[in-house]
C-alpha positions in Angstrom: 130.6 64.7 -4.4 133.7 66.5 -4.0 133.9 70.2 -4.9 135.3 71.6 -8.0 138.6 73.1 -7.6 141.3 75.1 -10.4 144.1 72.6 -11.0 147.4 73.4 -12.4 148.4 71.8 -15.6 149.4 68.3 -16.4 152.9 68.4 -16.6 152.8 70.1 -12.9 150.4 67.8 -11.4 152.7 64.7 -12.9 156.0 66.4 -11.5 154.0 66.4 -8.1 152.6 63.0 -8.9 156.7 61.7 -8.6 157.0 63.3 -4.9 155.1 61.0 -3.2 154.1 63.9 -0.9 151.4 63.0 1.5 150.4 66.8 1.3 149.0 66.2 -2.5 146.6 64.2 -1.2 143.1 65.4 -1.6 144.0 67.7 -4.0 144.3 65.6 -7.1 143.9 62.0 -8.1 146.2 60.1 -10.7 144.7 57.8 -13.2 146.9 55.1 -14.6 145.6 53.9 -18.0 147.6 51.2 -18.4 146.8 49.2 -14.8 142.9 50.7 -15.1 143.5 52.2 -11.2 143.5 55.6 -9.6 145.7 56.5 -7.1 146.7 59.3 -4.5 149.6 61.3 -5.1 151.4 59.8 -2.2 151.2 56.1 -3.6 154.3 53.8 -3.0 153.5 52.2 -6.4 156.2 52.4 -9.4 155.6 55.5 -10.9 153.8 55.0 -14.9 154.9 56.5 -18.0 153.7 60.0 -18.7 151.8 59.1 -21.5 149.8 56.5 -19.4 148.6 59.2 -16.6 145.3 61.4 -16.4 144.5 63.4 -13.7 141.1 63.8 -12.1 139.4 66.0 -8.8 137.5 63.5 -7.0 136.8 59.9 -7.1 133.6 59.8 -9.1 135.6 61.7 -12.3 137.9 58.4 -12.0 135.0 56.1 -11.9 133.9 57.3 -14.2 136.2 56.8 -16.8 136.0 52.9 -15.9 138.9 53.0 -13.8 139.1 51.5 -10.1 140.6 52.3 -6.7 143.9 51.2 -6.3 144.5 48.4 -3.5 147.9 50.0 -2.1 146.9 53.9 -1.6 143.4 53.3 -1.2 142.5 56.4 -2.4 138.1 55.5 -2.0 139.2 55.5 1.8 141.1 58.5 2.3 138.0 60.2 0.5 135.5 59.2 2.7 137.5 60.2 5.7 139.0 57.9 8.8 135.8 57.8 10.3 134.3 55.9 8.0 137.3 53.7 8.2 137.0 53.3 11.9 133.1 52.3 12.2 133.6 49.6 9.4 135.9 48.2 11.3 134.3 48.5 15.0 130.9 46.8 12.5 132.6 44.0 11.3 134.1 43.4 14.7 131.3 43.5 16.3 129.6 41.3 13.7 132.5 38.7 15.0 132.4 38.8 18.3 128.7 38.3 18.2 128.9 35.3 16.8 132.6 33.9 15.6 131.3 30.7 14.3 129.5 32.1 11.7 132.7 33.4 10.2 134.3 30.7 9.2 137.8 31.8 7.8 139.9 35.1 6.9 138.1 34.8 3.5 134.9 34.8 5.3 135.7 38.0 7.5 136.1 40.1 4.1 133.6 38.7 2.2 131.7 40.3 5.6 133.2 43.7 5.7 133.3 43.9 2.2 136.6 44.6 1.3 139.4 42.1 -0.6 141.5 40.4 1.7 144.7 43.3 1.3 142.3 46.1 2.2 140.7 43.5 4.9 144.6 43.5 5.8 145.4 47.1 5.8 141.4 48.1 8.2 142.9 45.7 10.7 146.9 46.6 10.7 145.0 50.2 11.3 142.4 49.6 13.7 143.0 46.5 15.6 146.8 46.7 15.2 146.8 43.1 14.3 146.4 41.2 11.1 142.3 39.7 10.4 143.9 35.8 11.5 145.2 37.1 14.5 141.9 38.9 15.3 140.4 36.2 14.8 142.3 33.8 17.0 141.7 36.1 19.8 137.7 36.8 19.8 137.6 33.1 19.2 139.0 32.3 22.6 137.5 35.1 24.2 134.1 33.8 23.1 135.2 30.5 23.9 136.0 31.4 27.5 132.5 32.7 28.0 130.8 29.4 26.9 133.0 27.6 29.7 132.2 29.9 32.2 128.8 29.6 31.4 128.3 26.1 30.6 131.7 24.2 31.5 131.6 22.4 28.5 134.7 21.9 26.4 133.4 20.7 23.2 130.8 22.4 22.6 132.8 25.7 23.7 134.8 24.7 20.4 132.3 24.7 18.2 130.1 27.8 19.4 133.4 29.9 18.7 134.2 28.3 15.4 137.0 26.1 16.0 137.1 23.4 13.2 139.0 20.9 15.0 139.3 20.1 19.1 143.3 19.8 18.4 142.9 23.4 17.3 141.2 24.8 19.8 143.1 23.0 23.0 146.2 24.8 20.9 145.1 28.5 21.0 143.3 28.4 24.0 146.4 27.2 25.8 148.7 29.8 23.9 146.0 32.5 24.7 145.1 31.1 28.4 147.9 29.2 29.6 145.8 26.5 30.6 143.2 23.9 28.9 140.1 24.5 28.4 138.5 21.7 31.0 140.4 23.7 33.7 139.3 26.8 32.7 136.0 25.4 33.1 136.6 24.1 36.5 137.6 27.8 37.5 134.3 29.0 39.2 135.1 26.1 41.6 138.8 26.9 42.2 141.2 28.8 44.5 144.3 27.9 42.9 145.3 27.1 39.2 148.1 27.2 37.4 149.1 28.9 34.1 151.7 27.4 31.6 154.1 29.3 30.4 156.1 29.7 27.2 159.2 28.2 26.6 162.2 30.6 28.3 160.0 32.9 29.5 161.6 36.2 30.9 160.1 36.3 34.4 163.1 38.1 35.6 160.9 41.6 33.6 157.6 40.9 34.9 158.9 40.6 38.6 161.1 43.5 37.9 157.5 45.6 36.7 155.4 44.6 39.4 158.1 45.0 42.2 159.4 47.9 40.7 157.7 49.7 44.1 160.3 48.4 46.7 157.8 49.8 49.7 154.8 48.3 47.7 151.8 48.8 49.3 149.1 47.5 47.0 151.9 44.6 45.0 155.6 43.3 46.5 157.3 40.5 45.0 159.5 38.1 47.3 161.7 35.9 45.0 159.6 34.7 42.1 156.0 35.8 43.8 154.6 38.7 43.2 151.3 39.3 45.8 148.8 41.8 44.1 145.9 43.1 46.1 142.6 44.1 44.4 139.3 45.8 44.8 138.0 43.0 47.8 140.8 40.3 47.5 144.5 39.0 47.0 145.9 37.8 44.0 149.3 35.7 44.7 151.3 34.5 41.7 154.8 31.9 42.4 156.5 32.4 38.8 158.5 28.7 38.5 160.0 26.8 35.6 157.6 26.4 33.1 154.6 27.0 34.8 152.9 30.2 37.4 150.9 28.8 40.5 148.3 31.1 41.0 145.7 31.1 44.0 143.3 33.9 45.1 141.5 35.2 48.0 138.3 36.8 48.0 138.5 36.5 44.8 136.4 34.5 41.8 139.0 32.3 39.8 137.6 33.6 36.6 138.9 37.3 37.8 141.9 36.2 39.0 142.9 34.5 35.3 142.1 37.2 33.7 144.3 39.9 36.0 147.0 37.2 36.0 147.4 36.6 32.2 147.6 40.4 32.3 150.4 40.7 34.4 152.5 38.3 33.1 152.1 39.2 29.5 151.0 36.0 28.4 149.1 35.6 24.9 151.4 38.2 23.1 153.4 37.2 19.8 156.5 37.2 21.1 157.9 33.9 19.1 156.8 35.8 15.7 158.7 38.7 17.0 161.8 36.9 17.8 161.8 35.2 14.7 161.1 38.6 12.2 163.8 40.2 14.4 166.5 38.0 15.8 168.6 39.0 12.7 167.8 43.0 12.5 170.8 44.8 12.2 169.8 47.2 14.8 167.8 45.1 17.8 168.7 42.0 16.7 171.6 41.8 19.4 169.6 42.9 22.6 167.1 40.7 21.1 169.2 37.1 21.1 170.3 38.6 24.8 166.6 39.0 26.0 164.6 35.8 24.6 161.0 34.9 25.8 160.7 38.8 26.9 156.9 39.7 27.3 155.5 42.9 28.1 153.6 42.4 31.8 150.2 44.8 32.0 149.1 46.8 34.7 146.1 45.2 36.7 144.0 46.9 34.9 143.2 49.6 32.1 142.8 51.9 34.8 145.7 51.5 36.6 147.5 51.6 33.6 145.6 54.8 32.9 146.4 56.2 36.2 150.5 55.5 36.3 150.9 56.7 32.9 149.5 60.1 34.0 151.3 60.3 37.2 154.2 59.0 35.5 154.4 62.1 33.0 157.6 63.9 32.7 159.1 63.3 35.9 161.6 60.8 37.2 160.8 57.1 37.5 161.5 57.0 41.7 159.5 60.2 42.0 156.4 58.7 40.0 156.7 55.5 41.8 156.2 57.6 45.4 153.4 59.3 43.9 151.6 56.1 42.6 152.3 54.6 46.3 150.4 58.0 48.0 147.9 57.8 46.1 147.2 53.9 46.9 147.7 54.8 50.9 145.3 57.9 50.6 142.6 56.5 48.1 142.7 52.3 48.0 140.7 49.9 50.2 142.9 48.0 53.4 142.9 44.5 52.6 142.8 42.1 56.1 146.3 41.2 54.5 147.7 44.2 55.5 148.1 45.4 51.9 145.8 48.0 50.2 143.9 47.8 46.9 144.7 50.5 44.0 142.0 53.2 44.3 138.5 52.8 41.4 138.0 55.7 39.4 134.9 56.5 41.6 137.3 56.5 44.9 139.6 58.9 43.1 137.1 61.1 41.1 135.6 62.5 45.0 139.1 63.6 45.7 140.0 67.2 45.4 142.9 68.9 43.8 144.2 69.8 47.3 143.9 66.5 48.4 146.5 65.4 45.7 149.1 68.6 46.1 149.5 67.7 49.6 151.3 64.1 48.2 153.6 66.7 46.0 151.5 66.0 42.7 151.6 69.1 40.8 148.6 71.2 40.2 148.3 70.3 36.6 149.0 66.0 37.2 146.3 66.5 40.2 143.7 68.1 37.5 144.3 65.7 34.8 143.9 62.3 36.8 140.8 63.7 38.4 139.1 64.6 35.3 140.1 61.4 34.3 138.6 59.7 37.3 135.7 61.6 37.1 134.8 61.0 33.6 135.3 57.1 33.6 133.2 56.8 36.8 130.5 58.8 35.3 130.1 56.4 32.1 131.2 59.1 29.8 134.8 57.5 29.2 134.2 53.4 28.9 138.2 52.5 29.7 137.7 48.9 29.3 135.9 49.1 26.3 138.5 50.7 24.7 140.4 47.6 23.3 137.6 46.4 21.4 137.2 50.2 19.4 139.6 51.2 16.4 143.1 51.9 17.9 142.2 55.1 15.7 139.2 56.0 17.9 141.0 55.0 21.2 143.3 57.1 20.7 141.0 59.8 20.1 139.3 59.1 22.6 142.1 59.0 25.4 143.9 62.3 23.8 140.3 64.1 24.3 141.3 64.0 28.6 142.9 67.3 29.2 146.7 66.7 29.9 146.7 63.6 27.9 149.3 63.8 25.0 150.8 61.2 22.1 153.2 59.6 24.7 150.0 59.0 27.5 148.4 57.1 24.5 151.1 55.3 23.4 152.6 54.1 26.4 148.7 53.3 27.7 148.1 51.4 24.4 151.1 49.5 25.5 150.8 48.6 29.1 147.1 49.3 29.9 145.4 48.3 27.2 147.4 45.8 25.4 147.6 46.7 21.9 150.6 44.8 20.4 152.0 47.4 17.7 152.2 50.9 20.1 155.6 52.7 20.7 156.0 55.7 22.4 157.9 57.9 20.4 158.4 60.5 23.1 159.7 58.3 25.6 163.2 59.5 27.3 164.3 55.7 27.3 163.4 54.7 24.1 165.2 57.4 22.9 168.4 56.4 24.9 167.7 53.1 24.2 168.6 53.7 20.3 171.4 56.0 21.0 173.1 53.4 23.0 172.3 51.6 19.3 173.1 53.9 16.8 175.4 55.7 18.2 173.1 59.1 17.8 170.1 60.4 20.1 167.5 60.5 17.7 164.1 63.0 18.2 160.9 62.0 18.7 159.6 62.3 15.1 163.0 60.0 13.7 162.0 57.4 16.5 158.3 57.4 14.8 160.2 56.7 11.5 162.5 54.5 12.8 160.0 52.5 14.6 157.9 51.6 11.4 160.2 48.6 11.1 159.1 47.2 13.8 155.5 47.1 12.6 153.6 45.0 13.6 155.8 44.4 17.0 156.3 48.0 18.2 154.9 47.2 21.8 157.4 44.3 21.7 159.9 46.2 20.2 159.7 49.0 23.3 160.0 46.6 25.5 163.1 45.2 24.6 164.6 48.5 24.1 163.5 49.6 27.4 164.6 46.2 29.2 168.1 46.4 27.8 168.8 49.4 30.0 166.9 48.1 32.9 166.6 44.6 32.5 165.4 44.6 36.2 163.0 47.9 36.7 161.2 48.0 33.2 158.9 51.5 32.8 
């Protein structure tokens, strides 16, 4: 029950009723007679006659006068606080992933959480950052890649993750995978494989990304290959026309997938973004110029983790010599003569001295530690993070001393994979719009601006960034 509280009088409450200001929320709620809802002050909704409106202190007054919660502001949520939010989400998720086939639909996935299907819509745009069908699609194939690692068996990999049609499920899993499923399967046997690719993929980006490090030590790219060594193998990756032959070494093929459809950015929505966006009045050009862009992933979450905090607030070059230090001192010597980026646990039993002498600063050599320290002790479960609420994650991430809101964003973005992330504070972004607009805009008007993009911001910071460097990307 929420506590009583003086309120000022109707006509006031119904002047600051027509704001729309965020800031009245919690303090009042609006009843609207003639639609039988309540809403929060900030609703978006067309505002009601005077005469229509009552005004109530908490949720129960308004429920108690028969009316309900109104589907747009949500006003039962904001009540019980984000938290609650965020586990209903991570619960029906989990629900999912346990067991996909027992959900059979979008319909099916509300019915389960409990919600219609627009607040269904609005608990995933939040918290997974991608609509419920989306979602779906993805734990689906997750699931189904399991099965075939397991048991190697196509068809009934299909219908243990809820596919109701093999057509179906040969389509997303190649969309998702970039290959079939049968040679998924056949993976745990395999050296080599090969991964399709879109149509007019951008591979000049993704070798641009991982050979942004012209020294590499740990990745170099020569032509289309980019060579990638990891903790006890080599990962080698020729991008062609159409297709990426892949082959590892020391290596399990199921690993190696995995890291490969991370670096090359396959699975993301980049069609659905070209279509929503191809005629925007502000990207719309660099977007036409820069079709079949993806954005490639680090490695890992923890590389991803690690070059956004080295990467803080200092010069691209400068960050890159850093990143290629810490490899030399830290990583593992492959028999290939390249070196492996450093684990958490190999970092974490470095000292702050250890990291001044490769000219990180003091502050940069504290924060990666503690983050080192506190994701190979257990207390910090990186790669667990993309299956939490975005809401949590980011919580979670900004609790690391030295971490701020561009850290999160930009590791939402390129270690984690979340699809709708822009970092608002980024120096190219911002020149990115100004070559655009004409103007340099702040950090809080690129938050603003980049709502548009919703729910494509990861795409849409990628092709921003890519039209100033189409060859280095961040």
């Amino acid at each position: 029950m929420q506590r009583k509280r003086a309120l000022p009088d109707d006509d006031t409450l119904y002047s600051l009723f027509l704001l729309r200001d965020p800031k009245n929320n919690g303090r009042f709620l609006t009843g609207v007679l003639s639609t039988g809802i309540y809403c929060l002050p900030s609703c978006p909704a067309r505002r009601p006659l005077r005469e229509n409106v009552r005004f109530f202190q908490t949720p129960e007054e308004a429920a108690g006068t028969g009316l309900r919660p109104c589907r747009r502001c949500h006003p039962d949520w904001f009540y019980r606080g984000e938290e609650w939010h965020e586990d209903l989400y991570e619960r029906t998720a989990t629900k999912v992933r346990s067991n996909p086939a027992a959900v059979a639909d979008v319909t099916a996935l509300a019915r389960a959480a409990g919600l219609s299907k627009t607040a269904l819509n609005d608990l995933f745009r939040n918290h997974a950052q991608e609509s419920p069908a989306a979602f779906l699609r993805r734990v689906r194939i997750h699931y189904a890649c399991q099965l075939l690692a397991d048991r190697g068996k196509p068809l009934e990999a299909a219908t243990g993750s809820g596919f109701g049609s093999s057509s179906a499920f040969h389509q997303q899993f190649a969309l998702l995978t970039g290959m079939t499923p049968a040679a998924y399967a056949d993976l745990g046997r395999q050296r080599g494989f090969t991964l399709r690719l879109p149509p007019n993929y951008a591979k000049r980006t993704v070798l641009g990304f991982h050979g942004r490090d012209p020294e590499g030590v740990c990745e170099q790219v020569v032509g289309d290959t980019i060579t990638k060594c990891l903790e006890g193998g080599i990962l080698e990756i020729r991008l062609g026309d159409g297709a990426a032959e892949c082959a590892c070494t020391d290596l399990d093929g199921f690993t190696a997938h995995r890291i490969a459809v991370r670096m090359l950015g396959l699975g993301q929505d980049a069609e659905g973004f070209e279509r929503q966006f191809q005629d925007d009045d502000l990207i719309g050009p660099i977007v036409h110029r820069q079709t079949g862009l993806r954005i490639p992933l680090a490695a890992t979450p923890w590389e991803g983790l690690a070059w956004a905090i080295t990467g803080q607030q200092i010069g691209l070059g400068f960050a890159i010599s850093l990143r290629r230090r810490l490899i030399q001192l830290a990583g593992t010597l492959h028999k290939s003569g390249l070196t492996s980026h450093p684990s958490p646990a190999a970092v974490a039993r470095l000292e702050v001295a250890d990291l001044q002498k490769l000219q990180f600063s003091r502050s940069k050599a504290e924060y990666l530690l503690e983050a080192a320290r506190k994701i190979a002790a257990g207390e910090l479960d990186l790669d667990g993070l993309r299956n939490a609420s975005a809401k949590r994650a980011a919580r979670l991430l900004s609790n690391l001393r030295g971490i701020g809101p561009w850290t999160v964003d930009y590791m939402f973005l390129r270690g984690l994979g979340f699809p709708d992330s822009l970092p608002s504070g980024d120096a190219g972004i911002a020149q990115g719009l100004e070559r655009l607009t004409g103007t340099r805009p702040t950090a809080k008007e690129i938050q603003t601006l980049a709502a548009r993009f919703a729910p494509y911001r990861s795409l849409a910071a990628a092709h921003i960034w890519a039209s100033l460097h189409p060859e280095t990307p961040s």
